[in-house]
KOLPA-250043 format. One record per residue: x, y, z of N, C-alpha, C, CB in turn; residue in one letter; residue number from 1. Coordinates in steps of 0.02 Angstrom, whole numbers, plus 50000, padded with zeros to 5 digits. Glycine has a CB too. Example, Ala and Ser with C-alpha at 12.3 -4.5 7.8 and 13.67 -1.06 7.14 Angstrom:
BEGIN
r n_x: 50660 | n_y: 49716 | n_z: 50390 | ca_x: 50615 | ca_y: 49775 | ca_z: 50390 | c_x: 50660 | c_y: 49835 | c_z: 50390 | cb_x: 50565 | cb_y: 49776 | cb_z: 50452 | margu: A | paba: 1 $
r n_x: 50642 | n_y: 49888 | n_z: 50354 | ca_x: 50684 | ca_y: 49947 | ca_z: 50357 | c_x: 50645 | c_y: 50002 | c_z: 50394 | cb_x: 50704 | cb_y: 49970 | cb_z: 50286 | margu: S | paba: 2 $
//
This chain:
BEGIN
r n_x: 49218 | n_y: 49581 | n_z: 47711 | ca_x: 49235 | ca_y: 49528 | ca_z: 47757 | c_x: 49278 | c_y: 49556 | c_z: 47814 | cb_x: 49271 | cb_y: 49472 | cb_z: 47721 | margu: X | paba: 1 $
r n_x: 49322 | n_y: 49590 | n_z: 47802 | ca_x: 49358 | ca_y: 49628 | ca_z: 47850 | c_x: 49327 | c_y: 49677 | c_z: 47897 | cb_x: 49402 | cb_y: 49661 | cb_z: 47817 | margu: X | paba: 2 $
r n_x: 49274 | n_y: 49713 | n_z: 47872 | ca_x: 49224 | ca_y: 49743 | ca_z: 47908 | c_x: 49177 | c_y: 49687 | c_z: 47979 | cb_x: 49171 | cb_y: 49768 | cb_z: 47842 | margu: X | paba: 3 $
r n_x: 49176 | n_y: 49633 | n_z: 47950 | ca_x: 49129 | ca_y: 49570 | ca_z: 47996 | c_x: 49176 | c_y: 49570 | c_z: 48032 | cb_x: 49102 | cb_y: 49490 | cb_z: 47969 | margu: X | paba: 4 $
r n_x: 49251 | n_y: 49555 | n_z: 48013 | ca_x: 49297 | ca_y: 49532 | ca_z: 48081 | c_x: 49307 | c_y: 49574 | c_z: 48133 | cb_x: 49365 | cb_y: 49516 | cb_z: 48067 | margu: X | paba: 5 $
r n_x: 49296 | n_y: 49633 | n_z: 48121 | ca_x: 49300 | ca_y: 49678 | ca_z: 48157 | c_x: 49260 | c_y: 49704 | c_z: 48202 | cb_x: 49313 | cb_y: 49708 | cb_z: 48132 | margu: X | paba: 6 $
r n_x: 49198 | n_y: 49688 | n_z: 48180 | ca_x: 49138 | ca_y: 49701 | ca_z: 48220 | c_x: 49159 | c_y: 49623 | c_z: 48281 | cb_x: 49048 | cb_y: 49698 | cb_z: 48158 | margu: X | paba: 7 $
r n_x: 49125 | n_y: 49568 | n_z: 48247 | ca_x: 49162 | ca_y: 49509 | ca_z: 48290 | c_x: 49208 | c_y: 49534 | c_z: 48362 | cb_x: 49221 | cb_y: 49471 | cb_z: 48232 | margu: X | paba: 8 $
r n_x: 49268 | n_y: 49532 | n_z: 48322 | ca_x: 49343 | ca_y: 49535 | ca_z: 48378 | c_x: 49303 | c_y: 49594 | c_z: 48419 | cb_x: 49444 | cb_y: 49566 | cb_z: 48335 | margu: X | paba: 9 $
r n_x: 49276 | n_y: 49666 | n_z: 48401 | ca_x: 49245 | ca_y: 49700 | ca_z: 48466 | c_x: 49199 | c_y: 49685 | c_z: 48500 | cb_x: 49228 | cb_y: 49751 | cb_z: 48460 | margu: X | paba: 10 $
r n_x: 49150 | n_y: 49643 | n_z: 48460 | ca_x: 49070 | ca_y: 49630 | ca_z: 48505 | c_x: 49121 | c_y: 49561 | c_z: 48550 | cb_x: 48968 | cb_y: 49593 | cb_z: 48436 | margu: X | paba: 11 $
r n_x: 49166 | n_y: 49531 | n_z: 48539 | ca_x: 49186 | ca_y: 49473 | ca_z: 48585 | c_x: 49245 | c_y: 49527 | c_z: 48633 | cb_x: 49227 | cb_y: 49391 | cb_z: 48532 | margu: X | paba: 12 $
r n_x: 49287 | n_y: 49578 | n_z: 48621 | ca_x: 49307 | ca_y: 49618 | ca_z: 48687 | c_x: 49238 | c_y: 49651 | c_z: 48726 | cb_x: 49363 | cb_y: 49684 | cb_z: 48664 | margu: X | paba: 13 $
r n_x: 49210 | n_y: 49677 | n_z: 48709 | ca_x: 49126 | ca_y: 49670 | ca_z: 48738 | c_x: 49107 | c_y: 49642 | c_z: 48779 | cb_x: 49083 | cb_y: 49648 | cb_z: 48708 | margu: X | paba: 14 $
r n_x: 49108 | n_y: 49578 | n_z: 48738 | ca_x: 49079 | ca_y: 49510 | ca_z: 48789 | c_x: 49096 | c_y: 49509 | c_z: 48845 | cb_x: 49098 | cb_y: 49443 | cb_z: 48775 | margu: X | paba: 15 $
r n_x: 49183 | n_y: 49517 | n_z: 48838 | ca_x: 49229 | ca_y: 49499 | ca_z: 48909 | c_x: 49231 | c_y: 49550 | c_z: 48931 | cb_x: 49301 | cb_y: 49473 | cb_z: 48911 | margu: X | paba: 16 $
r n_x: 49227 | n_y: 49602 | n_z: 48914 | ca_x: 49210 | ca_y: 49656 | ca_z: 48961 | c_x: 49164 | c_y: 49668 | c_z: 49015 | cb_x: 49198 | cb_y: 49694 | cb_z: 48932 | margu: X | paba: 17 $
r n_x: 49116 | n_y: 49651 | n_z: 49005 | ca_x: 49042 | ca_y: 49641 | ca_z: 49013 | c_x: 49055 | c_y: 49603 | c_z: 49076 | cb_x: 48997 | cb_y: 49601 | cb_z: 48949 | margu: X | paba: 18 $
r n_x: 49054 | n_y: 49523 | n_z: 49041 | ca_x: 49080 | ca_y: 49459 | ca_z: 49090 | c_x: 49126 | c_y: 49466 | c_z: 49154 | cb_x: 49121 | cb_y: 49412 | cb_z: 49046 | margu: X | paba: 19 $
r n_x: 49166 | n_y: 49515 | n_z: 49154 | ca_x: 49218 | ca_y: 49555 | ca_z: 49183 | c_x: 49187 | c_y: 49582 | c_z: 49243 | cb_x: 49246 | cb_y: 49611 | cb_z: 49137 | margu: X | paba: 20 $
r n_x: 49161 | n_y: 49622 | n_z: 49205 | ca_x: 49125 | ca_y: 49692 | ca_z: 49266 | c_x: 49065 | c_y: 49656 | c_z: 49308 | cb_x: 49076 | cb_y: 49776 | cb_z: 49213 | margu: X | paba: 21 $
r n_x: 49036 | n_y: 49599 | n_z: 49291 | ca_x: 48976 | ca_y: 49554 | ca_z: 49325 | c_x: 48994 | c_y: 49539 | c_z: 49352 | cb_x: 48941 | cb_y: 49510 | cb_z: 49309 | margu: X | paba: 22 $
r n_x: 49059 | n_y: 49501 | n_z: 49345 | ca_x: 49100 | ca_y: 49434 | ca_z: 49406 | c_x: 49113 | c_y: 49488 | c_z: 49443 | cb_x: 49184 | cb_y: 49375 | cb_z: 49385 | margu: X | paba: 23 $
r n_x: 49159 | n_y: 49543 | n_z: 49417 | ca_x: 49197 | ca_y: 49593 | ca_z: 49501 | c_x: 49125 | c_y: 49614 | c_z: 49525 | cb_x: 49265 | cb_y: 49692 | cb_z: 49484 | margu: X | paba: 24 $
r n_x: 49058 | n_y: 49643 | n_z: 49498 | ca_x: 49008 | ca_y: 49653 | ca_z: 49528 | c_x: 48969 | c_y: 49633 | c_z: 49585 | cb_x: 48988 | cb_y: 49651 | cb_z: 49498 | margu: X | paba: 25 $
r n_x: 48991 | n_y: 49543 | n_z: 49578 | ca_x: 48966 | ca_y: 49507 | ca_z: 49619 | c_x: 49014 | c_y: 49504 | c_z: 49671 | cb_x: 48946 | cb_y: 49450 | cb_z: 49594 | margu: X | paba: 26 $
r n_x: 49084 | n_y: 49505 | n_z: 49666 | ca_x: 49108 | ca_y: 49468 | ca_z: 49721 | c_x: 49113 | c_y: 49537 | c_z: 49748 | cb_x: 49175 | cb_y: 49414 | cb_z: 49716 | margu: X | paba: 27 $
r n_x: 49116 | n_y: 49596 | n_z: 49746 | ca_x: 49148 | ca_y: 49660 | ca_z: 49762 | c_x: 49139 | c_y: 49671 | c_z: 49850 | cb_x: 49108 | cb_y: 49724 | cb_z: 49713 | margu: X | paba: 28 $
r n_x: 49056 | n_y: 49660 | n_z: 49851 | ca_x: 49011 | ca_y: 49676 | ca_z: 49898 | c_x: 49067 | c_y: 49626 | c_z: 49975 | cb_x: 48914 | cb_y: 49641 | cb_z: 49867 | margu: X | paba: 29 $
r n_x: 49073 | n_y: 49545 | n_z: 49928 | ca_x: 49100 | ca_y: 49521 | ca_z: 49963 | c_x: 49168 | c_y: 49524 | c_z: 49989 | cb_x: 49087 | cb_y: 49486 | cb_z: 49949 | margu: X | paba: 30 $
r n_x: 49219 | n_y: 49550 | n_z: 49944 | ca_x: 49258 | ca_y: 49554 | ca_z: 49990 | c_x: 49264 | c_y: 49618 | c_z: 50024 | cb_x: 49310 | cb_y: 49535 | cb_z: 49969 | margu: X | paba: 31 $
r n_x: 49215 | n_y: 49673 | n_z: 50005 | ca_x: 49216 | ca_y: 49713 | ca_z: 50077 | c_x: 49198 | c_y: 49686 | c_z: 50137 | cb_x: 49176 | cb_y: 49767 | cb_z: 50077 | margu: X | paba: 32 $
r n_x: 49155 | n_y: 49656 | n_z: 50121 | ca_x: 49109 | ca_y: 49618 | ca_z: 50180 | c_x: 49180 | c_y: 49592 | c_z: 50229 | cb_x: 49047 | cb_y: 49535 | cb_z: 50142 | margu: X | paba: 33 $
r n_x: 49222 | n_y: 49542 | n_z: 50187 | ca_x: 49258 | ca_y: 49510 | ca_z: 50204 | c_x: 49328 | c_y: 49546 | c_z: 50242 | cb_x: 49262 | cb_y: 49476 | cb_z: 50152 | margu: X | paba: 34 $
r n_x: 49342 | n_y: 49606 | n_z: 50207 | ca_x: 49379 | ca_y: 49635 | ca_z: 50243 | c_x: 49359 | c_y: 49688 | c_z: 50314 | cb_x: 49408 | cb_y: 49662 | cb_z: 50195 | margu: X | paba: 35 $
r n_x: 49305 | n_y: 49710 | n_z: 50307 | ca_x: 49278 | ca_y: 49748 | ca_z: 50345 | c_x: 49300 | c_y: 49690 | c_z: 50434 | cb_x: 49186 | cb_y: 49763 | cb_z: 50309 | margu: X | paba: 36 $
r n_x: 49243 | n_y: 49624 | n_z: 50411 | ca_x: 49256 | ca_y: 49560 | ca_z: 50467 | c_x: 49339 | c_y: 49530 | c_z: 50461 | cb_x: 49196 | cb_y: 49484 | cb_z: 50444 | margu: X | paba: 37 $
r n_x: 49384 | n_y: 49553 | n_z: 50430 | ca_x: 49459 | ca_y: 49545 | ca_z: 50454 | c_x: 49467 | c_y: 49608 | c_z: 50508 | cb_x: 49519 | cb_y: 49551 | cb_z: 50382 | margu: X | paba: 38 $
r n_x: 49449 | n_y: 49654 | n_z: 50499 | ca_x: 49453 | ca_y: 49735 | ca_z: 50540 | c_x: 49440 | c_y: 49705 | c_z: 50610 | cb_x: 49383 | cb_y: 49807 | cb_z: 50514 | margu: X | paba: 39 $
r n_x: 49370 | n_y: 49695 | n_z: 50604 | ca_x: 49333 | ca_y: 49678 | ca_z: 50679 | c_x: 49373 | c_y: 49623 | c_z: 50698 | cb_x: 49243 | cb_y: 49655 | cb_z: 50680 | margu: X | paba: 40 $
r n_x: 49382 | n_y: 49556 | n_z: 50677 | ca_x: 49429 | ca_y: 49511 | ca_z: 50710 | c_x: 49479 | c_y: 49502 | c_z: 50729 | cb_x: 49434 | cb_y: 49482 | cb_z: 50697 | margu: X | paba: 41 $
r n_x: 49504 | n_y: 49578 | n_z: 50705 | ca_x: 49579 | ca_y: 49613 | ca_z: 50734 | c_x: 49573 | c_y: 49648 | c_z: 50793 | cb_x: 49612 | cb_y: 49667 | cb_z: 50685 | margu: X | paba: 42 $
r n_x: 49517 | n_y: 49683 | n_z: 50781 | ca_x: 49517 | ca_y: 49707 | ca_z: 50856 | c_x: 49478 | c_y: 49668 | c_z: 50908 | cb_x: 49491 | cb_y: 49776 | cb_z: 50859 | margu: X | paba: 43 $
r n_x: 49464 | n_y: 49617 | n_z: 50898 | ca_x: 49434 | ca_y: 49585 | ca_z: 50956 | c_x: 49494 | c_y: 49536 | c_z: 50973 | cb_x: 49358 | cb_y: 49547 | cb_z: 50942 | margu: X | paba: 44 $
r n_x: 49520 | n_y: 49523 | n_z: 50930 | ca_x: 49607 | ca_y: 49483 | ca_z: 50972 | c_x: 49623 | c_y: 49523 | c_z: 50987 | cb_x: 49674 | cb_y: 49444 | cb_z: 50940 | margu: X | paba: 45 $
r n_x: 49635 | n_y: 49589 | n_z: 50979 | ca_x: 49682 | ca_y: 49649 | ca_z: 51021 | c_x: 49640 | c_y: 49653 | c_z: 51089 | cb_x: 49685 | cb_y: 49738 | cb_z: 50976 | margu: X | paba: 46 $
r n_x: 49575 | n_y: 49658 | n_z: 51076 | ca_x: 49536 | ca_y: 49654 | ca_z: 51140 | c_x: 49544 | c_y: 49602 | c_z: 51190 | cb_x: 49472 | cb_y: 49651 | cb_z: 51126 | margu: X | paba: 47 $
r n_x: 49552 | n_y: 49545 | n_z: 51163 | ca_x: 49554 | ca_y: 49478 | ca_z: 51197 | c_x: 49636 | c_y: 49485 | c_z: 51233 | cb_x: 49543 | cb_y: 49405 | cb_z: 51131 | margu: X | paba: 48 $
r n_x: 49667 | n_y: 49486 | n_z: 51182 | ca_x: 49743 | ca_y: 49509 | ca_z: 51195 | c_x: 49744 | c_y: 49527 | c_z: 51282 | cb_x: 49766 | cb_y: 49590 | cb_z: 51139 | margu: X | paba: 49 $
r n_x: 49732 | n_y: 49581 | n_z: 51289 | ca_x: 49720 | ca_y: 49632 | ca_z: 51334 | c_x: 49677 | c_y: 49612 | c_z: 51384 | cb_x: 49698 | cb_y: 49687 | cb_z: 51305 | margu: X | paba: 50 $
r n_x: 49635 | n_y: 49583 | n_z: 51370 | ca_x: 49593 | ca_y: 49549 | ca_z: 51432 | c_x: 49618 | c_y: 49489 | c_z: 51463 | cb_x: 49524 | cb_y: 49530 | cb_z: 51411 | margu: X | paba: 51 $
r n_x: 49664 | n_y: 49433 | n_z: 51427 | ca_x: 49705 | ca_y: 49382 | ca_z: 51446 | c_x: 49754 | c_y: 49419 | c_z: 51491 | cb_x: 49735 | cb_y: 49342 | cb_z: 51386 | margu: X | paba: 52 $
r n_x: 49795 | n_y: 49459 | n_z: 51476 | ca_x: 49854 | ca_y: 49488 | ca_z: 51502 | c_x: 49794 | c_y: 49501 | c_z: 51566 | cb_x: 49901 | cb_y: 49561 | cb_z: 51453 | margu: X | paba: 53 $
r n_x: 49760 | n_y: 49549 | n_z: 51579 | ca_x: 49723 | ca_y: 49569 | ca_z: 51627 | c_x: 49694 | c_y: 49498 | c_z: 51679 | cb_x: 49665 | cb_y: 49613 | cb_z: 51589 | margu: X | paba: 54 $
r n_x: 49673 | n_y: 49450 | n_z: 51646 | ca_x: 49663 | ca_y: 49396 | ca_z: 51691 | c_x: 49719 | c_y: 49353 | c_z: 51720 | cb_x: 49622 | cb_y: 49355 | cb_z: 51660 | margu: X | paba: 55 $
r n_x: 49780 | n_y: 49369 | n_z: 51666 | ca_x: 49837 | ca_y: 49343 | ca_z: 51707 | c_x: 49872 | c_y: 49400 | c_z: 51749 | cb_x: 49891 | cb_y: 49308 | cb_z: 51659 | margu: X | paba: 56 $
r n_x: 49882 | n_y: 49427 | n_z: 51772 | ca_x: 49883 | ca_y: 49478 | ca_z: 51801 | c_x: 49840 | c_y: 49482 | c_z: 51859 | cb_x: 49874 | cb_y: 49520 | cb_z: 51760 | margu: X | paba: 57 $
r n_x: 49781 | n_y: 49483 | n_z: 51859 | ca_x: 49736 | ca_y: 49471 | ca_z: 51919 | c_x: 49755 | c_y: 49385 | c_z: 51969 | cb_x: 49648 | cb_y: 49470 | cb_z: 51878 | margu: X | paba: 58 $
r n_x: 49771 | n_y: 49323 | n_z: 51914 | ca_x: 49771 | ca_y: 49268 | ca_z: 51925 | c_x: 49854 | c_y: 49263 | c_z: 51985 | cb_x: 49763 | cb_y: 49230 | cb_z: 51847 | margu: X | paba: 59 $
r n_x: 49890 | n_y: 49303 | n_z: 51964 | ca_x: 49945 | ca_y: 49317 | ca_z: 51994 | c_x: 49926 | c_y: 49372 | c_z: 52063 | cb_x: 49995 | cb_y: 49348 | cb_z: 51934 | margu: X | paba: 60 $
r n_x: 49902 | n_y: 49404 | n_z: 52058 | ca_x: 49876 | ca_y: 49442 | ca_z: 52110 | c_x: 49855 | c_y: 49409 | c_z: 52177 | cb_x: 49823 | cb_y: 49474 | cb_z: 52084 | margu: X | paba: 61 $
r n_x: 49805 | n_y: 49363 | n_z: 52133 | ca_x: 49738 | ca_y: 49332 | ca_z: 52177 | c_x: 49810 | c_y: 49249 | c_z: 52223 | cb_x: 49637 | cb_y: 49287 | cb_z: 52086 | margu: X | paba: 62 $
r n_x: 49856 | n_y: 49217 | n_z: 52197 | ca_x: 49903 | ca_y: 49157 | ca_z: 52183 | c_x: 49947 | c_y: 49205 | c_z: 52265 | cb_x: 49956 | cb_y: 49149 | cb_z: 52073 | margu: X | paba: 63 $
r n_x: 49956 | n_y: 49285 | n_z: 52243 | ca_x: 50009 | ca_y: 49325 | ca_z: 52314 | c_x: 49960 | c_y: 49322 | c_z: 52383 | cb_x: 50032 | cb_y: 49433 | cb_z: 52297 | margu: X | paba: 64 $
r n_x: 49895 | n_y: 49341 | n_z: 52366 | ca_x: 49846 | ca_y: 49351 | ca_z: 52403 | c_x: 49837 | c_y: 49291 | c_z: 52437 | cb_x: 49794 | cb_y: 49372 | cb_z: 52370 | margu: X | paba: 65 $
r n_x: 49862 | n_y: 49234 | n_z: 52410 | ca_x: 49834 | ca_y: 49173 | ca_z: 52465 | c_x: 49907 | c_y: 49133 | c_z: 52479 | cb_x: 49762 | cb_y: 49107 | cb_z: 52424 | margu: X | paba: 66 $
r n_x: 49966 | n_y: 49171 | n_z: 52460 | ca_x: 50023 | ca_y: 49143 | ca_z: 52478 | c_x: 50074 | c_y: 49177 | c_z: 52550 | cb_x: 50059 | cb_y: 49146 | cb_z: 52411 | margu: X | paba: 67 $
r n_x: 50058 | n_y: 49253 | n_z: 52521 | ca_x: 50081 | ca_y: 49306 | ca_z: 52554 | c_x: 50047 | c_y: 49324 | c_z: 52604 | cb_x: 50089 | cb_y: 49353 | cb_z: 52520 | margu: X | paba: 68 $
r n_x: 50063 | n_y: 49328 | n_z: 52663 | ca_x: 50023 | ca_y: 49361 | ca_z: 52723 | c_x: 50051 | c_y: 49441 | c_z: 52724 | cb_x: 50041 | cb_y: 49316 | cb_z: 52803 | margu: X | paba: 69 $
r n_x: 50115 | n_y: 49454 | n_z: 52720 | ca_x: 50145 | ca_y: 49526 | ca_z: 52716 | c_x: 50120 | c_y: 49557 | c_z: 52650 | cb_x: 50229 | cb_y: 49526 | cb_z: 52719 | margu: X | paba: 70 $
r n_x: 50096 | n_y: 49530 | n_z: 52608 | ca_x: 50074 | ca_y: 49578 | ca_z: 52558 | c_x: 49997 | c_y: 49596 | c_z: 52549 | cb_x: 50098 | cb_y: 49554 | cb_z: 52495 | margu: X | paba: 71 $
r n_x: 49963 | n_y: 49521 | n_z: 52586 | ca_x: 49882 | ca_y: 49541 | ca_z: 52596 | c_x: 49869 | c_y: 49606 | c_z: 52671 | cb_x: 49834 | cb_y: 49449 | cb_z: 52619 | margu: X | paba: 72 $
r n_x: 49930 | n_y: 49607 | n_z: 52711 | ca_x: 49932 | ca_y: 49658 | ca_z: 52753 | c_x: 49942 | c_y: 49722 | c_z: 52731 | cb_x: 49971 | cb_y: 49647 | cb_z: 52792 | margu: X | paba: 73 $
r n_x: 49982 | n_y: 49712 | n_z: 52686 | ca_x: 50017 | ca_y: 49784 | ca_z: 52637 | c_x: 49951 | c_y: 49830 | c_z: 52614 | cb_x: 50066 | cb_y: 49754 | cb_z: 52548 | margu: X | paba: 74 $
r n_x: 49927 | n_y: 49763 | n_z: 52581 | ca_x: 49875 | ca_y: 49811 | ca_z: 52525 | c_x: 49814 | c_y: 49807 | c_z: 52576 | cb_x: 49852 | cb_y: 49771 | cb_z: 52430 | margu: X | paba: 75 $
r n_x: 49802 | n_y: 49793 | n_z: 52623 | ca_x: 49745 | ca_y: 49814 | ca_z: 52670 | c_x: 49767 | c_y: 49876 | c_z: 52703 | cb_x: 49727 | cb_y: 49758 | cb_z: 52724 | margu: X | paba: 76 $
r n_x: 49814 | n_y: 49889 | n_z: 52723 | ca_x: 49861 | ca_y: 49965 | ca_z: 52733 | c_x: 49840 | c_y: 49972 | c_z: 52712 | cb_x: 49918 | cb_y: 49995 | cb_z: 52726 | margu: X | paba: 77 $
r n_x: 49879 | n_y: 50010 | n_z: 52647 | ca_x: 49890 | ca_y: 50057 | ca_z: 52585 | c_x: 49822 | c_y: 50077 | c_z: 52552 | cb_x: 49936 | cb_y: 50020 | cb_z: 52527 | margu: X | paba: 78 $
r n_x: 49787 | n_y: 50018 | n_z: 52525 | ca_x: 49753 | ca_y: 50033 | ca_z: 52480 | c_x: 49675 | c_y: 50029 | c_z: 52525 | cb_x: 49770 | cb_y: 49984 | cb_z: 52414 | margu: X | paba: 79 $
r n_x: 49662 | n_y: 50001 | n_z: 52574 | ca_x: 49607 | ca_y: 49997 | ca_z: 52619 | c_x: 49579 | c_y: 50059 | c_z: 52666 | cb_x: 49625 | cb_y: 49946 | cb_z: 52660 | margu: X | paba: 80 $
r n_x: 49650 | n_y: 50057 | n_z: 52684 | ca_x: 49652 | ca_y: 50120 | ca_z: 52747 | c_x: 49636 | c_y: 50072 | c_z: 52814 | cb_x: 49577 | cb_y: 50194 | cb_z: 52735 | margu: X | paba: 81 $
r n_x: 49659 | n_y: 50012 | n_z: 52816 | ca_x: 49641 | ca_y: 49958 | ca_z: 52891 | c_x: 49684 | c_y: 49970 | c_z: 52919 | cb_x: 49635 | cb_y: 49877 | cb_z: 52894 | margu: X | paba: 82 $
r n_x: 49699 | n_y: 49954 | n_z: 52990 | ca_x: 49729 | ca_y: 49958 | ca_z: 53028 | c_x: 49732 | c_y: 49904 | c_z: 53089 | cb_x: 49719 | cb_y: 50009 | cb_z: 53036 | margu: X | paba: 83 $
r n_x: 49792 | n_y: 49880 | n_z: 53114 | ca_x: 49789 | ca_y: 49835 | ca_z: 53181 | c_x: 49752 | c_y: 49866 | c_z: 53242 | cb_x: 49864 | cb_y: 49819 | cb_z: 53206 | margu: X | paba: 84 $
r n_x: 49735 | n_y: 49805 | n_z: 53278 | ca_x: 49715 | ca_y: 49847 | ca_z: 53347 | c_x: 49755 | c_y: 49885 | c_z: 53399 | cb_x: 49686 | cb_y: 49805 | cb_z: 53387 | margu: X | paba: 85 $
r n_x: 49730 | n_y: 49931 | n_z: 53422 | ca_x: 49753 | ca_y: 49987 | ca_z: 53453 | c_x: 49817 | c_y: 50033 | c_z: 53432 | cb_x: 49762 | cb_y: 49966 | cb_z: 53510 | margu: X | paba: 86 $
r n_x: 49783 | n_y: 50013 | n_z: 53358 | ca_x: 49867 | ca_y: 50073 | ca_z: 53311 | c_x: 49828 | c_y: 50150 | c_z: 53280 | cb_x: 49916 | cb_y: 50014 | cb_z: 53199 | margu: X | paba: 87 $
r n_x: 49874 | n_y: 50194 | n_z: 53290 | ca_x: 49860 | ca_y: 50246 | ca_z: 53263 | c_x: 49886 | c_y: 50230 | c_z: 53181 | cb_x: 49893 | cb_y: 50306 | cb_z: 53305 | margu: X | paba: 88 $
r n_x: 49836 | n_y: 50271 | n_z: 53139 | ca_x: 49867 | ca_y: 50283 | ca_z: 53082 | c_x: 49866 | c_y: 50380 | c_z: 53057 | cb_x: 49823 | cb_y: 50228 | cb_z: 53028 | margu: X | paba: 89 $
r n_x: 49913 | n_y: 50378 | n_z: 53047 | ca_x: 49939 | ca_y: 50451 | ca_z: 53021 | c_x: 49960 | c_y: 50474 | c_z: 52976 | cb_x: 49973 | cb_y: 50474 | cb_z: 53043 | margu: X | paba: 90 $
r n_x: 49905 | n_y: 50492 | n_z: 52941 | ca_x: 49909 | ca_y: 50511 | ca_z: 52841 | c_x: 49916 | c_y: 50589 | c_z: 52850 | cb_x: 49814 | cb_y: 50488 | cb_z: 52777 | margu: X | paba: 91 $
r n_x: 49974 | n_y: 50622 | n_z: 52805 | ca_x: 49986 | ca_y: 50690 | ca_z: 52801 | c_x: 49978 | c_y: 50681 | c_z: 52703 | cb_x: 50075 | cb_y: 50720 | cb_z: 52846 | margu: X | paba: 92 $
r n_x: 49944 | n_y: 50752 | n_z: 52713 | ca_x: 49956 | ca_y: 50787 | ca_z: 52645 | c_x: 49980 | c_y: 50840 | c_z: 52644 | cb_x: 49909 | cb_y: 50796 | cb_z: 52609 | margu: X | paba: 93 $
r n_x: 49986 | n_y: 50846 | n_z: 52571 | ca_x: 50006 | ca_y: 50904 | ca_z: 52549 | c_x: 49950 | c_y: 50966 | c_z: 52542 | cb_x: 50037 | cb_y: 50888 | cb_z: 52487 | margu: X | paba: 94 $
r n_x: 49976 | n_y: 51028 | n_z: 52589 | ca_x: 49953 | ca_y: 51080 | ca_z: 52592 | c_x: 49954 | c_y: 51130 | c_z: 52533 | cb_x: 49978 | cb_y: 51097 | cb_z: 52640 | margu: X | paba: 95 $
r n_x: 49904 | n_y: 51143 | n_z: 52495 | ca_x: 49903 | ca_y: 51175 | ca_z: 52444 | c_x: 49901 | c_y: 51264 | c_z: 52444 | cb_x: 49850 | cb_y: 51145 | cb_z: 52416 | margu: X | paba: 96 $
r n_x: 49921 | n_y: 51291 | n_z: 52448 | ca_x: 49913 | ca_y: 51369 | ca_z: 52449 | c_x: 49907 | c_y: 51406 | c_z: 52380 | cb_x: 49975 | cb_y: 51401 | cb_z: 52487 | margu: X | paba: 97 $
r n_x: 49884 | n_y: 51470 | n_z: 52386 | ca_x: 49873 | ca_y: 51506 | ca_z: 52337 | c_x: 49938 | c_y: 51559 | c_z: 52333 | cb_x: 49804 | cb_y: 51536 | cb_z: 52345 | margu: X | paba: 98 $
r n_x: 49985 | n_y: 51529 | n_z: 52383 | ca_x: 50047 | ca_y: 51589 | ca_z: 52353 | c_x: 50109 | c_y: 51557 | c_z: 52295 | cb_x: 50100 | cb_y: 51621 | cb_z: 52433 | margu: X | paba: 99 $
r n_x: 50116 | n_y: 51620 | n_z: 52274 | ca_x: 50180 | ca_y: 51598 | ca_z: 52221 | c_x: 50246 | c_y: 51596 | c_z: 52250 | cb_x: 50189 | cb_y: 51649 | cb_z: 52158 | margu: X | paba: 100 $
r n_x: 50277 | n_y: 51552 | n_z: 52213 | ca_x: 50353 | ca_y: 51540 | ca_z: 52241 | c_x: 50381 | c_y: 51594 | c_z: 52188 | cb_x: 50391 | cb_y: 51447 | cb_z: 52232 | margu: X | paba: 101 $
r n_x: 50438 | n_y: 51633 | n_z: 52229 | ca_x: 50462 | ca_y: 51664 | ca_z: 52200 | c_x: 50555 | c_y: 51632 | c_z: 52183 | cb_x: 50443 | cb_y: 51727 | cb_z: 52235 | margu: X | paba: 102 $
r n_x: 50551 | n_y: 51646 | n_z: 52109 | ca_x: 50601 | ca_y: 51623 | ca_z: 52094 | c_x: 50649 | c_y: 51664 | c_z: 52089 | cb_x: 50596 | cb_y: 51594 | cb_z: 52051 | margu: X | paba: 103 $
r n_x: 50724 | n_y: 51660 | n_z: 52121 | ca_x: 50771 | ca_y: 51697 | ca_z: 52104 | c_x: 50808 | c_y: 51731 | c_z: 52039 | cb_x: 50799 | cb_y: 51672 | cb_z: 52126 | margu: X | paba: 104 $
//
């Protein structure tokens, strides 16, 4: 009789063993699945993140651009290369040479 209980109590750790490894079997797939799509939805708010900042940023740009007359002049300067009528403009660079500076 002690021999039956014993078989029993192992074929029922068995059981749950078994029962065990099926259930994590099934869900396993899923929560990679699930974490993998936490990954990506992290980086697409980081993405989004970054593209909001960028549209506010432009939205502020675009808000100077129709407020500011000295700064839509600025950046037609600077960044255009325009100029008023009958103005010279006079851009110097830097002259690059192939000699060495000698250091003391």
């Amino acid at each position: 009789m002690n021999v039956w209980m014993t078989i029993y109590r192992s074929a029922t750790i068995i059981f749950v063993v078994m029962v065990i490894v099926a259930v994590a079997s099934l869900f396993l797939p899923k929560i990679r699945q699930n974490r993998e799509r936490q990954r990506t939805l992290a980086a697409l708010e980081a993405e989004n993140s970054a593209k909001e900042d960028m549209v506010r940023q432009l939205q502020s740009q675009q808000d100077r651009f129709l407020s500011d007359s000295q700064y839509v002049e600025r950046v037609a300067r600077e960044e255009l290369g325009k100029a008023k009528a009958n103005e010279t403009i006079y851009r110097f660079t830097e002259r690059k040479t192939n000699a060495f500076r000698v250091r003391p």
